[in-house]
DSSP file (Angstrom, degrees, kcal/mol; ACC not computed):
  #  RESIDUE AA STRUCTURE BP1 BP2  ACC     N-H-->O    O-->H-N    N-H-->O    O-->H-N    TCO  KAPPA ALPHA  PHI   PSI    X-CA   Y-CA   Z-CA
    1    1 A X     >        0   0    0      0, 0.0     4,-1.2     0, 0.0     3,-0.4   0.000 360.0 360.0 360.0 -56.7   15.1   46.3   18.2
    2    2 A X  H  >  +     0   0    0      2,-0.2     4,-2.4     1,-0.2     5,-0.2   0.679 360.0  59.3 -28.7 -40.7   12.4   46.6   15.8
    3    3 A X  H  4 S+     0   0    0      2,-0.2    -1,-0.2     1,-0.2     5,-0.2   0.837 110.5  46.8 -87.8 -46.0   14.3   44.6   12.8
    4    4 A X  H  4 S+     0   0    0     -3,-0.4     4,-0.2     3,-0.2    -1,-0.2   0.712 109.3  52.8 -72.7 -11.7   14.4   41.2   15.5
    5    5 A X  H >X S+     0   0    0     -4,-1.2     4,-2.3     2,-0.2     3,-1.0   0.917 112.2  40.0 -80.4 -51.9   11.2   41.5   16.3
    6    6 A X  H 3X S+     0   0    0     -4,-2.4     4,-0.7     1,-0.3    -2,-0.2   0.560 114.1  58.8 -75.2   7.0    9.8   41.6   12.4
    7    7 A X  H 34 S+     0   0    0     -5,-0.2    -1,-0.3     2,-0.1    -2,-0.2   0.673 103.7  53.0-109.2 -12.5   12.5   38.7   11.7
    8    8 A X  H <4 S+     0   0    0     -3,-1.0    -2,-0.2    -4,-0.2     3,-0.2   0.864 109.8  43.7 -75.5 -40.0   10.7   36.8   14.3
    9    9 A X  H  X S+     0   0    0     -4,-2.3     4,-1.6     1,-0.2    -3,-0.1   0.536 111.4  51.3 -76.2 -14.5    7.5   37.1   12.8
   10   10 A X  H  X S+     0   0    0     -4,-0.7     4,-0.6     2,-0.1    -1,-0.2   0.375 112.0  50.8 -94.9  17.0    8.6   36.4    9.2
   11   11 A X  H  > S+     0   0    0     -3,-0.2     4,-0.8     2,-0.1    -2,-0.2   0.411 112.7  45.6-107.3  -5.0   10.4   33.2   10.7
   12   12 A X  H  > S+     0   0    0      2,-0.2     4,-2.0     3,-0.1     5,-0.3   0.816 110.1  51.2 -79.5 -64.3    7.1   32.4   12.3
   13   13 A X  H  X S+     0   0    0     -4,-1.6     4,-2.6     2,-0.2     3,-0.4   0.926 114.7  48.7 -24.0 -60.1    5.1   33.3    8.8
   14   14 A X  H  X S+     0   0    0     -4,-0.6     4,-0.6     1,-0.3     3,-0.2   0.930 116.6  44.2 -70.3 -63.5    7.9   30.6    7.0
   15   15 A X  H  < S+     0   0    0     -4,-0.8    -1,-0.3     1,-0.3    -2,-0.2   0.462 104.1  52.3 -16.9 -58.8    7.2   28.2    9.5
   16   16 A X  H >< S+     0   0    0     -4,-2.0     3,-4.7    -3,-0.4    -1,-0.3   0.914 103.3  66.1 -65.1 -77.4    3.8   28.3    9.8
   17   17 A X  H 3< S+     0   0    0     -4,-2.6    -2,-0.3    -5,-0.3    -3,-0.2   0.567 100.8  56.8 -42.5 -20.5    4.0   27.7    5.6
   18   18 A X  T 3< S+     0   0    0     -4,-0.6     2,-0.5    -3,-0.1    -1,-0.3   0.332  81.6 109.4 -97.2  18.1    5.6   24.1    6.4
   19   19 A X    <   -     0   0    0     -3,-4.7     2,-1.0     1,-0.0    -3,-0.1  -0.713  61.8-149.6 -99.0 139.4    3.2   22.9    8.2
   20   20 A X        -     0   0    0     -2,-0.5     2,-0.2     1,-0.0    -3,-0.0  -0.805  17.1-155.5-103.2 131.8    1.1   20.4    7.1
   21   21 A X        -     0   0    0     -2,-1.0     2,-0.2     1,-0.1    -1,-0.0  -0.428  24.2-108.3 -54.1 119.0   -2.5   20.7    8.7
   22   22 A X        -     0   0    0     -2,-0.2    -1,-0.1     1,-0.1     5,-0.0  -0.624  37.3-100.6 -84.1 155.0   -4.9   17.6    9.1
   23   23 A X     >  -     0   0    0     -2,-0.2     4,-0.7     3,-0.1    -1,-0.1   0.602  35.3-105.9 -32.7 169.7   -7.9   17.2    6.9
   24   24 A X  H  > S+     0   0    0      2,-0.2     4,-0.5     3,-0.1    -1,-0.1   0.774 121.7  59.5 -83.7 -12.1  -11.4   18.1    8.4
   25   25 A X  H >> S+     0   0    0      2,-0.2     4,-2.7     3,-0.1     3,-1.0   0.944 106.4  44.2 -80.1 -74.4  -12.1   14.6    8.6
   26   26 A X  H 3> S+     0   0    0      1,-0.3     4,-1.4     2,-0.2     5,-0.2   0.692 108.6  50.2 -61.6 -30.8   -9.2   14.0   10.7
   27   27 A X  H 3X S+     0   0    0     -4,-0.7     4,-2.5     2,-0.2    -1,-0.3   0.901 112.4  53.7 -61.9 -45.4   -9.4   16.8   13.3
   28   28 A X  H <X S+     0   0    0     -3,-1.0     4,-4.1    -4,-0.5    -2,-0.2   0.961 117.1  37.7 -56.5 -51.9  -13.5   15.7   13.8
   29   29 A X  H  X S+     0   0    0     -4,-2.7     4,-0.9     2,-0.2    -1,-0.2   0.738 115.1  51.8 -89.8  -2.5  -12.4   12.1   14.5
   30   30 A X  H  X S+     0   0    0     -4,-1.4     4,-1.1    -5,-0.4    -2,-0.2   0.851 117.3  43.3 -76.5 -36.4   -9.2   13.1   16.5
   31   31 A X  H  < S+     0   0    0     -4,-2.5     4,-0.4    -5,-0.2     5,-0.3   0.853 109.1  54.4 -80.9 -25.6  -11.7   15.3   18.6
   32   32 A X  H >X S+     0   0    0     -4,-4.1     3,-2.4     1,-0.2     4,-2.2   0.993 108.8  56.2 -63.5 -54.9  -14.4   12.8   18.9
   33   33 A X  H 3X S+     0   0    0     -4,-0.9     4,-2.7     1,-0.3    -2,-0.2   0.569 102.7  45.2  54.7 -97.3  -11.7   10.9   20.2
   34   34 A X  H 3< S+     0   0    0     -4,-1.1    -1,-0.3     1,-0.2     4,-0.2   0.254 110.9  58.2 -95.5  23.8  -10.6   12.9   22.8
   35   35 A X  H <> S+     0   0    0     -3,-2.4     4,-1.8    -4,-0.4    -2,-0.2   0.645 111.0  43.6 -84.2 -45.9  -14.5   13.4   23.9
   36   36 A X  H >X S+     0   0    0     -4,-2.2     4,-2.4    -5,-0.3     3,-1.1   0.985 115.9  43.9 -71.8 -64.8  -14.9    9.8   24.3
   37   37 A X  H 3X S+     0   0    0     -4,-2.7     4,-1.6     1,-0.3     5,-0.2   0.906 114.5  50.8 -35.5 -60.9  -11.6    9.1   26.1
   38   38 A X  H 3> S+     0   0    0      2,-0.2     4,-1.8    -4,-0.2    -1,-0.3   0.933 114.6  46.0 -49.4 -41.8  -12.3   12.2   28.3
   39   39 A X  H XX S+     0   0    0     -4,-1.8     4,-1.8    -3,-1.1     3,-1.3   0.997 117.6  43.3 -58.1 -52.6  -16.0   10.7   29.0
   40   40 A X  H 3X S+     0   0    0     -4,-2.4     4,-1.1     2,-0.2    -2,-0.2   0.633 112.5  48.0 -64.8 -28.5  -14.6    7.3   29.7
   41   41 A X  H 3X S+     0   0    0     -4,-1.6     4,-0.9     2,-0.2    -1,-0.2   0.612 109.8  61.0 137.0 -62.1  -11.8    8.4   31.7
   42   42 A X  H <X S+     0   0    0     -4,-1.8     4,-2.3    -3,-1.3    -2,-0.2   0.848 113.0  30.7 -53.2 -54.2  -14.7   10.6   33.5
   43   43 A X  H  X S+     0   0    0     -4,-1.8     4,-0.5     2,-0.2     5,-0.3   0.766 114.1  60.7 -88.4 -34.2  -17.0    7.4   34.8
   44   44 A X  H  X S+     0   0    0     -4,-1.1     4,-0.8    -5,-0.2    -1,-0.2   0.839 120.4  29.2 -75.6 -33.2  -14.0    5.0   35.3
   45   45 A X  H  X S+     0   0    0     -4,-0.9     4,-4.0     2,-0.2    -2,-0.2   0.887 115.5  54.7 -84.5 -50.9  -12.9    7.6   37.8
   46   46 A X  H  X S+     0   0    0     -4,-2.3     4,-1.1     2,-0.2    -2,-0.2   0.515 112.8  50.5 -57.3 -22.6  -16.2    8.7   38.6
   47   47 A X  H  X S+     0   0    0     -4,-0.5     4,-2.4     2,-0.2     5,-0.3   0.615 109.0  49.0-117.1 -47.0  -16.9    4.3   39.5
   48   48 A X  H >X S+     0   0    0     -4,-0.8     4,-1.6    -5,-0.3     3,-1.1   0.974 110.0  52.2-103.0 -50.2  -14.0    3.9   41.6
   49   49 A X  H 3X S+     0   0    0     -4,-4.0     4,-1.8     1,-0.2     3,-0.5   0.916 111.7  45.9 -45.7 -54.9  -14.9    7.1   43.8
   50   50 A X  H 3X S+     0   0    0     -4,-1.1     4,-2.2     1,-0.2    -1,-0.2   0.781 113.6  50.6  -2.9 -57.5  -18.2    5.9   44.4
   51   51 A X  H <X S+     0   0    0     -4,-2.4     4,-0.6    -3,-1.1    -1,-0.2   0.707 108.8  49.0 -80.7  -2.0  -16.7    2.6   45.2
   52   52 A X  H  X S+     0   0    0     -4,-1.6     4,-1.7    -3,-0.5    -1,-0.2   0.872 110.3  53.0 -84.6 -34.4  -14.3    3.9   47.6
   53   53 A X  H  X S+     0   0    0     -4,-1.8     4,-2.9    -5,-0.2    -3,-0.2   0.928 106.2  54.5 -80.9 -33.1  -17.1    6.2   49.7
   54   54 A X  H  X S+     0   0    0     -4,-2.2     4,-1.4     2,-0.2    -1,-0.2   0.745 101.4  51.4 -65.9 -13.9  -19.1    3.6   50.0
   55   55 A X  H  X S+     0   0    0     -4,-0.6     4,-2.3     2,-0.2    -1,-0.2   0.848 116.9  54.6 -77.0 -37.7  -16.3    1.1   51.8
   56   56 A X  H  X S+     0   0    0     -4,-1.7     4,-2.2     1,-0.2    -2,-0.2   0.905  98.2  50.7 -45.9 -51.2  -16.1    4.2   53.8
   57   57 A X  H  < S+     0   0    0     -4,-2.9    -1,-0.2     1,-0.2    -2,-0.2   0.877 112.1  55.8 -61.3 -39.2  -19.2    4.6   54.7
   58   58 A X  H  < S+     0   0    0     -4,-1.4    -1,-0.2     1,-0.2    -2,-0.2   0.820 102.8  46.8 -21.1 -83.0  -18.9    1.3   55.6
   59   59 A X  H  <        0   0    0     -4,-2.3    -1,-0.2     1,-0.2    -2,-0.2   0.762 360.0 360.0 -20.7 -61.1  -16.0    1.3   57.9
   60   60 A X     <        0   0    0     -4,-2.2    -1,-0.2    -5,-0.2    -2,-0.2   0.627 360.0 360.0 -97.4 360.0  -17.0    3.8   59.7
């Protein structure tokens, strides 16, 4: 049992050792990114509930 468990973790280790990792530049401007999107995302959503309670309010 022992012997598949530490052959799973040196086939994670080899694994892990082909992967290529983005820069520091590119992980800062993939996560501003997904900061902005998430904001915009936030207000666009945030804009059409708003407009929606107020037609409500309306209606009723």
């Amino acid at each position: 049992m022992f012997t598949k468990i530490k052959k799973y973790f040196k086939e994670v280790i080899t694994e892990l050792k082909q992967t290529t990792w983005p820069s520091k530049d590119a992980t800062k401007n993939m996560t501003l990114l997904v900061i902005v999107v998430a904001i915009l995302l936030a207000l666009y959503l945030g804009g059409i509930d708003f407009f929606l309670q107020k037609i409500m309010e309306i209606l009723i």
